[in-house]
SESE-169621 format. One line per field, with one value per residue (C-alpha): residue in three letters; x, z, y. Coordinates in Angstrom, 2 decimals. Layout:
resn ALA_...
x X_...
z Z_...
y Y_...
END
This chain:
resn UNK_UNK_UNK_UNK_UNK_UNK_UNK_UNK_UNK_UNK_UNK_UNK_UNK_UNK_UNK_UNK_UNK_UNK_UNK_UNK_UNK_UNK_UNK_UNK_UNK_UNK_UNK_UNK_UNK_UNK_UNK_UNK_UNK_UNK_UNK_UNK_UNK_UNK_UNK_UNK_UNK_UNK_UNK_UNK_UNK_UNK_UNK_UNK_UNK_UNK_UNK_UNK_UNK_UNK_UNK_UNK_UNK_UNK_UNK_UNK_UNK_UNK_UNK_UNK_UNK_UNK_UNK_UNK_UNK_UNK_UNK_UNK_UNK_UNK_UNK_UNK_UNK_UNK_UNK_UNK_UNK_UNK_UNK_UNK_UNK_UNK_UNK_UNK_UNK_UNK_UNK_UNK_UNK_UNK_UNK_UNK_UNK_UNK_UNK_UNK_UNK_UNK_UNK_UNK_UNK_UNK_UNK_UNK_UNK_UNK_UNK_UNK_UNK_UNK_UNK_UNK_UNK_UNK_UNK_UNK_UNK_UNK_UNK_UNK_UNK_UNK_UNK_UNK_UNK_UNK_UNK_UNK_UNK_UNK_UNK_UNK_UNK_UNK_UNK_UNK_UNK_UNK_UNK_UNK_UNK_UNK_UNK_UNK_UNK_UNK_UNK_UNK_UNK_UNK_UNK_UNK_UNK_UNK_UNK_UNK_UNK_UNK_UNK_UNK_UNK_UNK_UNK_UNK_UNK_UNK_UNK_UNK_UNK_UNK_UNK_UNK_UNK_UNK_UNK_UNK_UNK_UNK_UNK_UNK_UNK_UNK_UNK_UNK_UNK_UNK_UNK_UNK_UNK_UNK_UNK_UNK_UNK_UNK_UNK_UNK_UNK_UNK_UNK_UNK_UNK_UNK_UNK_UNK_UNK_UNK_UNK_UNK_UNK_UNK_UNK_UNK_UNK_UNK_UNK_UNK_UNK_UNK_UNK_UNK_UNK_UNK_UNK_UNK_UNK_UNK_UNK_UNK_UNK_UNK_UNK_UNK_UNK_UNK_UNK_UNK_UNK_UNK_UNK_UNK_UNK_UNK_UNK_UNK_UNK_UNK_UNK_UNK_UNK_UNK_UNK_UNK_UNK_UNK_UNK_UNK_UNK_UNK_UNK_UNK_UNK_UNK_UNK_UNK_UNK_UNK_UNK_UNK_UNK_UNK_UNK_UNK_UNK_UNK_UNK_UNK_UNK_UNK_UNK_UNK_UNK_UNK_UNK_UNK_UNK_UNK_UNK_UNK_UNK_UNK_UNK_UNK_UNK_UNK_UNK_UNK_UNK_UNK_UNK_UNK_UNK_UNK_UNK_UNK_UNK_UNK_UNK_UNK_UNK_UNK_UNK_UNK_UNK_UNK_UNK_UNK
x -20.60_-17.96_-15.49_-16.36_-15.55_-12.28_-11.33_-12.40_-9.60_-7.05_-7.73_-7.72_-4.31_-2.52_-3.60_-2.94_0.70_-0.41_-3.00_-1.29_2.17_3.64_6.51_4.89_1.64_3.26_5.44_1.81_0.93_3.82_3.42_-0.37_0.65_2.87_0.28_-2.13_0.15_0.82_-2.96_-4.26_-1.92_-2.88_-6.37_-4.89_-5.28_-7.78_-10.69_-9.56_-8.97_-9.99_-6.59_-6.16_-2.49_-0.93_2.80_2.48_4.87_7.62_7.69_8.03_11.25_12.63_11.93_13.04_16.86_17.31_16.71_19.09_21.51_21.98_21.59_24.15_26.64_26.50_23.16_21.08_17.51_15.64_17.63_17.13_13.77_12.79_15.48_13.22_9.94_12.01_13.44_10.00_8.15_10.67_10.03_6.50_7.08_9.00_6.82_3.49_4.32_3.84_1.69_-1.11_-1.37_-3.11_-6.76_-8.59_-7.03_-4.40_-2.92_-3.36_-1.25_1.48_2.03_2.01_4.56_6.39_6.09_7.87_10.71_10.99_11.60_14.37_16.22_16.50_17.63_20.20_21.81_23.71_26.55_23.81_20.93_22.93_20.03_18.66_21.00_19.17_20.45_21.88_23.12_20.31_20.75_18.17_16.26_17.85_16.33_18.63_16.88_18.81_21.49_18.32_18.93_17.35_17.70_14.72_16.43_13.16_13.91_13.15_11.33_8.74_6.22_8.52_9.21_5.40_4.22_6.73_4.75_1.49_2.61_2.93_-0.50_-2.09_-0.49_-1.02_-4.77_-4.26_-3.53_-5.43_-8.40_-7.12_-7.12_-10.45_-12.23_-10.04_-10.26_-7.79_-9.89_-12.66_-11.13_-9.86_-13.38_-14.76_-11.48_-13.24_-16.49_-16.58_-13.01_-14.33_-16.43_-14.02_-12.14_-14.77_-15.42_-11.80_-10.11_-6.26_-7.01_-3.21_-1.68_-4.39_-3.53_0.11_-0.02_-1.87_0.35_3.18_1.96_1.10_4.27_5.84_3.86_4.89_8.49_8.07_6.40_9.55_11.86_10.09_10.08_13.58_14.80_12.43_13.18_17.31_16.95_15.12_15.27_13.09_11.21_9.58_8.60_7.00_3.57_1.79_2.52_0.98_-1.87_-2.49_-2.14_-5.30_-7.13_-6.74_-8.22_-11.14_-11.95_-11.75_-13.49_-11.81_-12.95_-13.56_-11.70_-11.56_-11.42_-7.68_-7.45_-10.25_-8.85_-5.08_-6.18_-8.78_-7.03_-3.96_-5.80_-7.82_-4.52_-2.75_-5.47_-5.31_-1.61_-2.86_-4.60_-2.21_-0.50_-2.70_-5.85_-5.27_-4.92_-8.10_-10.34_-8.38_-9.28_-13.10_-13.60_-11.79_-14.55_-17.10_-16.82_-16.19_-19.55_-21.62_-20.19_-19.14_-18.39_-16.19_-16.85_-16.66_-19.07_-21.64_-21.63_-22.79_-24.92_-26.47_-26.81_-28.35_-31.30_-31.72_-31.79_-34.56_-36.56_-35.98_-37.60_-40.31
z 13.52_12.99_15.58_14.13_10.66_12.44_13.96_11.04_8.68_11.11_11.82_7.89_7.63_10.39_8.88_5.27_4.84_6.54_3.90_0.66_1.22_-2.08_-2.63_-5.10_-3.00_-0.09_-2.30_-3.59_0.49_1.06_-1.82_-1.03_2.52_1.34_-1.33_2.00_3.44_0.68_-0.32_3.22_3.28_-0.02_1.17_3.84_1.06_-1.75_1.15_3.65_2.13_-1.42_-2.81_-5.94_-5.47_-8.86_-7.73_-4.58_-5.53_-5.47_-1.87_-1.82_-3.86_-1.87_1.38_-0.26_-1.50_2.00_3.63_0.69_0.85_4.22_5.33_2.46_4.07_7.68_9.65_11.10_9.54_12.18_11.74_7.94_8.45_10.45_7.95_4.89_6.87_7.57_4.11_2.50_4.84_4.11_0.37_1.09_2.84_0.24_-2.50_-0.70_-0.10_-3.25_-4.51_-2.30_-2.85_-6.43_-5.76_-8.27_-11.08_-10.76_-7.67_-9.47_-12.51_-9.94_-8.51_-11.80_-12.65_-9.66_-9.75_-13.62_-12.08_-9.11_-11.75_-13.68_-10.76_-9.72_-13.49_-13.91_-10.18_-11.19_-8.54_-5.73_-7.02_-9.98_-12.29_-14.61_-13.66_-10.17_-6.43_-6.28_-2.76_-0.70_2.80_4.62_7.22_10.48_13.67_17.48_20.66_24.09_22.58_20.22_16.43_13.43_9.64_7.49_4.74_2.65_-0.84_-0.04_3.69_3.51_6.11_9.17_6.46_5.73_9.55_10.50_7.49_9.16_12.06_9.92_8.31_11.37_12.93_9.68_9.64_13.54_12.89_9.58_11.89_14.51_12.31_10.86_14.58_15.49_15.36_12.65_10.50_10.86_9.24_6.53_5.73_6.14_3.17_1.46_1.37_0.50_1.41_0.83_3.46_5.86_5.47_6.46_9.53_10.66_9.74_8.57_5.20_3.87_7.06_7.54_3.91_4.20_7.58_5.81_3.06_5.12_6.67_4.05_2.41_5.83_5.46_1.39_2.98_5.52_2.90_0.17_2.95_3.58_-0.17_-0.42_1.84_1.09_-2.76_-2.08_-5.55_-6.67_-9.59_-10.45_-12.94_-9.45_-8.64_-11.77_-12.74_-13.22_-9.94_-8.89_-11.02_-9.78_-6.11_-7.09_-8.37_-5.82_-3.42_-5.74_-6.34_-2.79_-1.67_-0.49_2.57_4.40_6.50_4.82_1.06_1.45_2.17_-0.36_-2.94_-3.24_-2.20_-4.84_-7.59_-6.90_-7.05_-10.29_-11.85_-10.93_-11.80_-15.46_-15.92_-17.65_-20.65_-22.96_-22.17_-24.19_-23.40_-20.44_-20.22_-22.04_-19.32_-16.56_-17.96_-19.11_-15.54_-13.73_-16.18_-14.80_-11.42_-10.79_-12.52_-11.24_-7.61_-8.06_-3.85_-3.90_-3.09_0.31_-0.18_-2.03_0.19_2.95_0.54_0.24_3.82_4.24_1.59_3.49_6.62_5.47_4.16_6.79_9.69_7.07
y -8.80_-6.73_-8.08_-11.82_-10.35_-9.32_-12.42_-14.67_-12.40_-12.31_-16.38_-16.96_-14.81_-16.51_-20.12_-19.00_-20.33_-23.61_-23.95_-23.01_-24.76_-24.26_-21.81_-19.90_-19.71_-18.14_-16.27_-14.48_-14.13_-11.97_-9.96_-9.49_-8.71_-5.68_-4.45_-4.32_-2.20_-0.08_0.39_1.30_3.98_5.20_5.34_7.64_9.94_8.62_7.27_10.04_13.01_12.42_13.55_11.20_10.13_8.50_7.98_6.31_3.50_6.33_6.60_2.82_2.93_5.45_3.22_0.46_2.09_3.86_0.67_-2.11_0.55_1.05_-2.03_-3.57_-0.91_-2.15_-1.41_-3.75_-4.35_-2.48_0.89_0.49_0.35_2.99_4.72_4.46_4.96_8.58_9.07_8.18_10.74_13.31_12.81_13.13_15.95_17.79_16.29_17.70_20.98_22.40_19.78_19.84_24.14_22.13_20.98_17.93_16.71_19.12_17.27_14.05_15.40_16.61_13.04_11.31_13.49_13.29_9.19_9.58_11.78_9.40_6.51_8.66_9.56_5.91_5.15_7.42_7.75_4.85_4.91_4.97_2.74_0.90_2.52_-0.33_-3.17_-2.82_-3.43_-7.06_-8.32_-7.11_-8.42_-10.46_-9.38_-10.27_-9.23_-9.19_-9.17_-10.15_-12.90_-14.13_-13.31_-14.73_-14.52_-14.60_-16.34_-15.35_-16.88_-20.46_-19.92_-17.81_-18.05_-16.62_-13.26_-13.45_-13.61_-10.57_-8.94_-9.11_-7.89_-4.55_-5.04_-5.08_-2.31_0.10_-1.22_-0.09_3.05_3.51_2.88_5.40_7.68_7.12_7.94_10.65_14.56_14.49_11.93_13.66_16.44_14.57_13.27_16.69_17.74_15.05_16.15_19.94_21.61_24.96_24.54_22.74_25.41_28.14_26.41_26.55_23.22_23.99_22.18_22.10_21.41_17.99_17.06_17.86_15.56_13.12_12.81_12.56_9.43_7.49_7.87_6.72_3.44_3.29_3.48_0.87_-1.40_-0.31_-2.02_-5.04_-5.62_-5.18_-7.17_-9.86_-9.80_-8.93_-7.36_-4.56_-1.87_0.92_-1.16_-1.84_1.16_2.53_4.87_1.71_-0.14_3.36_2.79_-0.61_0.21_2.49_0.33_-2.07_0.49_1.33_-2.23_-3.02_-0.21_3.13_4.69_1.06_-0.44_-4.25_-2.11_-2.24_-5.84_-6.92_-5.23_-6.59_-10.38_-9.98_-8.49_-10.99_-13.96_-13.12_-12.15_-15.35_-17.23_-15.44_-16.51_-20.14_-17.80_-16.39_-12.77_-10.62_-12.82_-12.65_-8.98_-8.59_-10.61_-8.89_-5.54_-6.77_-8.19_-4.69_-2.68_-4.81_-5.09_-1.10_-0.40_-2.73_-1.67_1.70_1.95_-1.19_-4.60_-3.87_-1.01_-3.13_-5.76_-3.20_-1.31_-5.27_-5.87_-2.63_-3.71_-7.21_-5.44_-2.99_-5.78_-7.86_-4.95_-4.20
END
């Protein structure tokens, strides 16, 4: 079931641009395929570990401005890439060192704080990041292999940027899922359920969270570049507490801890949201927040949680 669950979401991706045509359509596919990247590593930490991280969308602007600046001053698109997945790890690094000595709400306060700073720094360091006038002139992606070379000219064709996107989604739900069945994951989940106790038994609980932070703001890097270069501008209105917030709730709506909650949640919260742009701005607000209310009460595990929690009902019916 679960490998025909697999194959019907990666068939439905690859088809997805074929199917919904329109400009602004696949414009939404691209932006949902970054969130996916972006939320699966936050659930690195929040299905994982159980840290509460509230300024994840920092270490996607610091991905994205290693890679547009770099890039703008002569690099090709694969060196500024692996550039901000290294920058953003390195500010994860030196972000999580002294956070994650806090346990709770503490931590949560620390990287809310942190994602505020993040957004002054890219404000005011005007000569590197133009601050509020934001990075114009952001080249496109081009990739070079053996005489081959290609330009994803990504403001009017979208599906070639959008397929070299999923390439990325799958391989951070690869390793998302590695990580899940491995020795480290297995610490992370027992960090998440009593760390005192993990802790007795031997597990180096700061250096798995430290690790684990690390690599999700890696993947918030590698999904800062893609956005850069497919957007060509971006300014740290992009990168603010509540893109943070949002990437959170994506995860929570979706289901955190699963392995389809990271996907669920940004297609689902993207499509209700567009869908909501006919009703007027603060009507529309209202119904997004009623329905957001609504959905994480009556499934407090997710979508993707209470589907399984249904099938798990049917099932016990079904054998009794």
């Amino acid at each position: 079931m679960r490998l025909a669950l697999l194959a019907l979401g990666l068939g439905a991706a690859v088809a997805a641009p074929h199917v919904f045509t329109g400009i602004a359509a696949q414009h939404l596919l691209v932006v949902i395929a970054i969130n996916v990247i972006l939320v699966v590593s936050l659930d690195v930490l929040v299905g994982g570990a159980g840290l509460i991280s509230l300024g994840h969308a920092a270490f996607m602007g610091v991905g994205a401005y290693t890679s547009a600046v770099l890039v703008k001053g002569g690099w090709p698109f694969p060196a500024g890439l692996l550039a901000a997945v290294v920058a953003a790890a390195l500010a994860g690094l030196v972000v999580g060192v002294p956070a994650l000595r806090l346990r709770g709400h503490y931590f949560s306060v620390v990287t809310f704080i942190v994602g505020i700073i993040a957004t002054i720094l890219m404000t005011n360091l005007v000569g590197l990041t133009r601050g509020p006038m934001g990075l114009t002139g952001i080249p496109f992606a081009k990739l070079e292999l053996f005489g081959w070379s290609h330009t994803f000219r990504s403001i009017v064709f979208k599906t070639g940027y959008y397929y070299m996107v999923l390439v990325f989604v799958a391989l951070t739900l690869l390793v998302r899922w590695r990580v899940a069945r491995s020795r480290f994951g297995r610490a992370l989940a027992a960090i998440r359920g009593d760390e005192n106790l993990a802790e007795s038994v031997g597990i180096p609980t700061y250096r798995v969270k430290l690790t684990a932070f690390v690599l999700a703001a890696a993947f918030a890097g590698l999904a800062g570049s893609l956005f850069a270069h497919y957007a060509a501008f971006i300014s740290p209105d992009s990168f603010t507490f509540v893109h943070s917030f949002d990437l959170f709730v994506m995860n929570l709506v979706g289901g955190a801890g699963t392995f389809l909650g990271p996907v669920v949640g940004p297609v689902f919260l993207t499509v209700v949201g567009e869908s909501l742009r006919g009703l007027s701005p603060a009507l529309s607000h209202v119904v997004y927040g009623v329905l957001l209310i609504v959905v994480i009460v009556v499934l407090p595990d997710g979508i993707v949680g209470g589907v399984k929690r249904l099938a798990g009902r049917l099932a016990r019916g079904g054998g009794a």
